[in-house]
N, C-alpha and C positions, 0 to 999 in steps of 0.2 A: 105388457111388453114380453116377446120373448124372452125363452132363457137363454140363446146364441144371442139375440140384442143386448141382452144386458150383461152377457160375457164381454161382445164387443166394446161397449161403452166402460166396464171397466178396463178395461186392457188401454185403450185410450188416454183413459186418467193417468193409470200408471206409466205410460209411454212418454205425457207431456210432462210430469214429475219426473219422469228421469232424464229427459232433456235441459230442464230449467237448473238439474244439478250439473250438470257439466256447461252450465253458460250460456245457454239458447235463450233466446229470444222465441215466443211463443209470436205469430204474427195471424197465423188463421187455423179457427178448427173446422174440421168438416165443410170445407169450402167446397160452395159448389156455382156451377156456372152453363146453363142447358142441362145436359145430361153426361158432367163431368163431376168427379169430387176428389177430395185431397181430404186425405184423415186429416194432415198437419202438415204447415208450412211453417219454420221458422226459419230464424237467422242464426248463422254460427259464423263470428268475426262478421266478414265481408259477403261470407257466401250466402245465397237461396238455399234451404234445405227443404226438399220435399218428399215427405216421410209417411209410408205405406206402415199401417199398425197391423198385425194379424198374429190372431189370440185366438186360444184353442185352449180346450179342456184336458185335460189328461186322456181322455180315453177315446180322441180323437186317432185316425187312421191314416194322418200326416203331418210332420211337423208344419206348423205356421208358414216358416220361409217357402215350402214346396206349392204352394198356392201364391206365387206371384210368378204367376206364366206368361209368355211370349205375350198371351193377351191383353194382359194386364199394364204389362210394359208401357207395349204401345199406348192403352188406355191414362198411364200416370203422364208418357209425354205428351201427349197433346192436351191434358190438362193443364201441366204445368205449363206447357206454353197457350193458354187461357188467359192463363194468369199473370203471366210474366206480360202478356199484351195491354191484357186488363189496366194492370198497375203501373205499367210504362217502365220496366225493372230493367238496370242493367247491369245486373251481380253477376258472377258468376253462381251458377246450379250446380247440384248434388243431388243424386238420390240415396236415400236411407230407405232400410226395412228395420220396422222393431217387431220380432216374434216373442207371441210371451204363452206359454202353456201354464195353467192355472193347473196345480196337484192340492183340491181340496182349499185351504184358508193359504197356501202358500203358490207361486211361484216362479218361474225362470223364464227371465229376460236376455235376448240377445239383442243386439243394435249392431247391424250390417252398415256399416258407412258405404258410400260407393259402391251400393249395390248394383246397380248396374249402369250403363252409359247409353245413352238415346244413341242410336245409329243413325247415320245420313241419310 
């Protein structure tokens, strides 16, 4: 496994750990559907939470959060609504980003709630 994979995959962990402390309901990891995927969907209260994980090293050349572009956007909505078809949902959605930059054996997590909003 790479070392960016297995950066990922820990960032992941830590991401679903720090949801499960604030209440979430873990419903899917790494969901995927054709050539769609979701790091993580859970539940908070009532709502769909569909949450983009992006981890980085310290000596990366951009925070986390700056790699979830126009493209990607679009790529989380039409997965999330995959999903939302898929399961026959009718909550209301959310999107989240969680950024975590690794400094060595430590470090720093953001959680973006309402990161951004699907446009019409």
């Amino acid at each position: 496994m790479s070392q960016q994979k297995e950066i990922g995959n820990k960032g992941e962990a830590i991401a679903q750990e720090h949801l499960r402390s604030l209440g979430y309901q873990i419903l899917e990891t790494n969901w995927r559907a054709h050539y769609y995927e979701i790091d993580i969907i859970a539940q908070d209260k009532d709502e769909l939470v569909i949450v983009e994980v992006k981890t980085r090293s310290n000596d990366s050349y951009e925070h986390p959060s700056e790699a979830v572009s126009n493209k990607k956007i679009r790529f989380l909505v039409n997965a999330a609504e995959a999903y939302i078809f898929e399961k026959n949902s009718h909550r209301d959605t959310r999107f989240d980003v969680i950024s975590i930059v690794f400094y060595g054996q430590n470090f720093e997590l953001e959680h973006i709630k309402d990161a951004f909003y699907p446009t019409a």
